[in-house]
C-alpha positions in Angstrom: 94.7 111.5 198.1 96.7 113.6 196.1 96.4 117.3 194.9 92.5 118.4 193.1 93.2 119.0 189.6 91.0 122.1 188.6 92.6 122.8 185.8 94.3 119.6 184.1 95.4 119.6 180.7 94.3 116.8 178.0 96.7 115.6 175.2 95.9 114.0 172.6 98.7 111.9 170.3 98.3 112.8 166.7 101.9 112.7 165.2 102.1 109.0 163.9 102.4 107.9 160.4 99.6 105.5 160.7 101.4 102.9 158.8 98.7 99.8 158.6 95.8 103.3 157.7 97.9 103.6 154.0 96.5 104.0 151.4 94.1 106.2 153.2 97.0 107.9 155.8 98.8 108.5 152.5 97.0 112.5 152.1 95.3 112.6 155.4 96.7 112.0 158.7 94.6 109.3 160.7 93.6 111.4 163.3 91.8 113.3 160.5 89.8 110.1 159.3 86.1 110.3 159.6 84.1 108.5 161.3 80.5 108.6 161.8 80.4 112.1 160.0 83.8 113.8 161.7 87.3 113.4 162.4 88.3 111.1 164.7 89.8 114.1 166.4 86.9 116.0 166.6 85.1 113.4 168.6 88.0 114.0 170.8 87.7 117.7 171.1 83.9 117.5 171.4 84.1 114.9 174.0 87.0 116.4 176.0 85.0 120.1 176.0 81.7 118.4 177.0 84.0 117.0 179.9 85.0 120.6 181.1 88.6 120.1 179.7 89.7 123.9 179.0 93.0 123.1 177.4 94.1 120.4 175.4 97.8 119.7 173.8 97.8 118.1 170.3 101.3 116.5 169.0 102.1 116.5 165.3 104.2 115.2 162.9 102.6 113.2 159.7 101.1 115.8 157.7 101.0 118.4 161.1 99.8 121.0 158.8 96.7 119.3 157.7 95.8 119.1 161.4 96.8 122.8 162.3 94.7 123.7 159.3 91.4 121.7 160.4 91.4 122.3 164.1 93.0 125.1 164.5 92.9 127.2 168.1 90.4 125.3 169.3 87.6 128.2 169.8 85.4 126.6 167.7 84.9 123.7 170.6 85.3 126.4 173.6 88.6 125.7 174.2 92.7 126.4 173.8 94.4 124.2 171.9 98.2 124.0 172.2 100.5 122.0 169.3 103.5 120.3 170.3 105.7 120.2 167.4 107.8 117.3 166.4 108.4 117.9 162.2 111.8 118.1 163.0 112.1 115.3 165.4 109.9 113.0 163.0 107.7 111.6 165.7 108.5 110.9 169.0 106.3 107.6 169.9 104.0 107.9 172.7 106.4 108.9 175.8 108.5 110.6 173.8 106.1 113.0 172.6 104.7 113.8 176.0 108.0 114.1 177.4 108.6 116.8 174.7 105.1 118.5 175.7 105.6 118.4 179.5 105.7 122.0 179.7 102.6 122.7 178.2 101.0 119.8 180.3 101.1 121.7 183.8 102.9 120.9 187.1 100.4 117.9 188.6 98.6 115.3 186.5 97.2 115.2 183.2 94.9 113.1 180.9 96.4 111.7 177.3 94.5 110.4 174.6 95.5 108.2 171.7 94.3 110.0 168.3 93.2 106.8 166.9 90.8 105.6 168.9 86.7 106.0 169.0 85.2 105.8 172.2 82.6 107.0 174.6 84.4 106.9 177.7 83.7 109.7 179.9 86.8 112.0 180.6 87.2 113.3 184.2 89.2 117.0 184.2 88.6 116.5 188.3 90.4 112.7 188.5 92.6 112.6 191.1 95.5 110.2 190.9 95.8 107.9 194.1 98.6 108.3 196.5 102.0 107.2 195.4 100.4 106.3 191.8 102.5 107.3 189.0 99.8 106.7 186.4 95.8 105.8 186.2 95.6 103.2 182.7 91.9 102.7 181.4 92.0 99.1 180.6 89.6 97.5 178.0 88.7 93.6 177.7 91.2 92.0 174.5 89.9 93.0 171.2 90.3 90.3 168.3 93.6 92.0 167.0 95.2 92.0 170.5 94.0 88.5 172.1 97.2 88.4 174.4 96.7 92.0 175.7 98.9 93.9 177.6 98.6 94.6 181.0 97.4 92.2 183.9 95.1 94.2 187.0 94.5 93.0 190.3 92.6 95.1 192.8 92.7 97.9 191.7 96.6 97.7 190.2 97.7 97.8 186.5 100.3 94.6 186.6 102.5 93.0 184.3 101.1 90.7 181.9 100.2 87.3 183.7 97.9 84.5 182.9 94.2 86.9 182.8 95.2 90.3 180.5 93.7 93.1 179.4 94.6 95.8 176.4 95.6 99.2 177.4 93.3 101.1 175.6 95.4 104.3 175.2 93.3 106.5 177.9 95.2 107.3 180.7 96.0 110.1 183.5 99.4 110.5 184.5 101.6 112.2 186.8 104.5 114.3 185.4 106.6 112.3 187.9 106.8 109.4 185.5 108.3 111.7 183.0 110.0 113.8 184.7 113.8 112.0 184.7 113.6 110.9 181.5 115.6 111.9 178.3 114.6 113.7 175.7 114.5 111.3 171.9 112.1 108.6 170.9 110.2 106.2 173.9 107.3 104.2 173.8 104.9 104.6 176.3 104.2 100.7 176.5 107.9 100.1 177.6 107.7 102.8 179.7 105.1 101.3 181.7 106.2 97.8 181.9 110.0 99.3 183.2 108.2 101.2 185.6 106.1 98.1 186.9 108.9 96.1 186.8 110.4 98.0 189.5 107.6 97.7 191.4 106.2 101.4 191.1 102.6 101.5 191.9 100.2 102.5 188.6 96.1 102.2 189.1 93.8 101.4 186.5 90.0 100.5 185.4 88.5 98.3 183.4 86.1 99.9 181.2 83.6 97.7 179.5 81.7 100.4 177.1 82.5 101.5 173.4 85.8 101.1 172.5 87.7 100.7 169.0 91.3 100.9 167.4 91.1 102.2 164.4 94.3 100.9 163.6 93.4 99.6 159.9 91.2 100.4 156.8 88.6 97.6 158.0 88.3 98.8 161.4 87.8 102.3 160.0 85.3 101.3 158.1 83.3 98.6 160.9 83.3 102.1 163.1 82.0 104.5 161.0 79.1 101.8 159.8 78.3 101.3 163.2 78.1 105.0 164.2 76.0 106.1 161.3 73.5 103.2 162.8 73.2 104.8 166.0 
């Protein structure tokens, strides 16, 4: 097994435009779109410092001062919050924006988020990637809007998409190893993955079959926050 994380760092990715969220992205960036009472952000946060996460890294972008202003330092939650900046850049996609924050992201592995999604999947500060993994994906069954999916998993392996898929539900822990070589600009993190199975590097997953959304549109948004308010 590899090294005991006591101290890993969370991201979570915030800079996006949030293209298919307009009009509503248009004055607030969709990280910042309620749900259920609160930002989708702030379930992040909450959920992240009920985990035991002490430090978590927020890119931004879209409207980054909207976000600064809102969650500020973090102390409100418990814990330090770091922004990596990429105004100037103008987003760098997934990779690209955690290849920009590797330094605030610590030397072993670390946990990333995607901004615009609601779930209740339980964070683990104390995950351990297995030997030789380069990545852990949480893996979610096909929602309507993605019925091809995106990755393939067979025993305990995230694979390239074959004939039974699964969508990568933008939870995973990764090592800095699969960053590490790579060049600084704009990189998605979906072709990342796929180059790096296609050359047959080893990267774990799950399937998790609990509460997971996209809130990739209006509609969604608005299913989400219908549902929560009924819980």
């Amino acid at each position: 097994m590899g090294r005991f994380e006591i101290d890993m760092v969370a991201m979570i990715l915030a800079a996006g435009r949030g293209e298919r969220m307009r009009p509503l992205s248009d004055t607030i960036p969709k990280p910042l779109l309620q749900v259920g009472g609160k930002p989708l952000l702030v379930w992040h946060i909450q959920n992240l410092a009920l985990a035991g996460f002490n430090k978590i890294v927020i890119n931004i972008a879209y409207l980054a001062n909207e976000i600064v202003k809102t969650i500020g330092d973090g102390s409100k939650w418990g814990v330090e919050i770091l922004y990596s900046d990429e105004r100037i850049e103008g987003a760098l996609e997934s990779a690209g924006g955690i290849i920009k924050a590797l330094p605030l992201l610590g030397e072993g592995s670390f946990l990333v988020v995607n901004g615009d999604i609601w779930c209740d999947y339980n964070f683990d500060p104390s995950f351990i990637l297995p030997d030789n993994a380069l990545a852990h994906l949480v893996l979610v069954p096909n929602p309507p809007h993605n019925k091809k999916g995106d990755f393939s998993f067979d025993e305990g392996s995230v694979c390239l998409a074959q004939e039974k898929t699964y969508t990568f539900s933008g939870i995973g822990y990764y090592s800095v190893q699969l960053f590490q070589d790579l060049e600084y600009g704009r990189r998605g993190l979906g072709e990342l993955i796929r180059s790096t199975l296609a050359k047959k590097r080893f990267i774990s997953g799950e399937i998790y079959h609990g509460r997971w959304f996209d809130i990739g549109t209006p509609q969604r948004l608005a299913y989400v926050d219908n549902l929560l308010k009924r819980l």
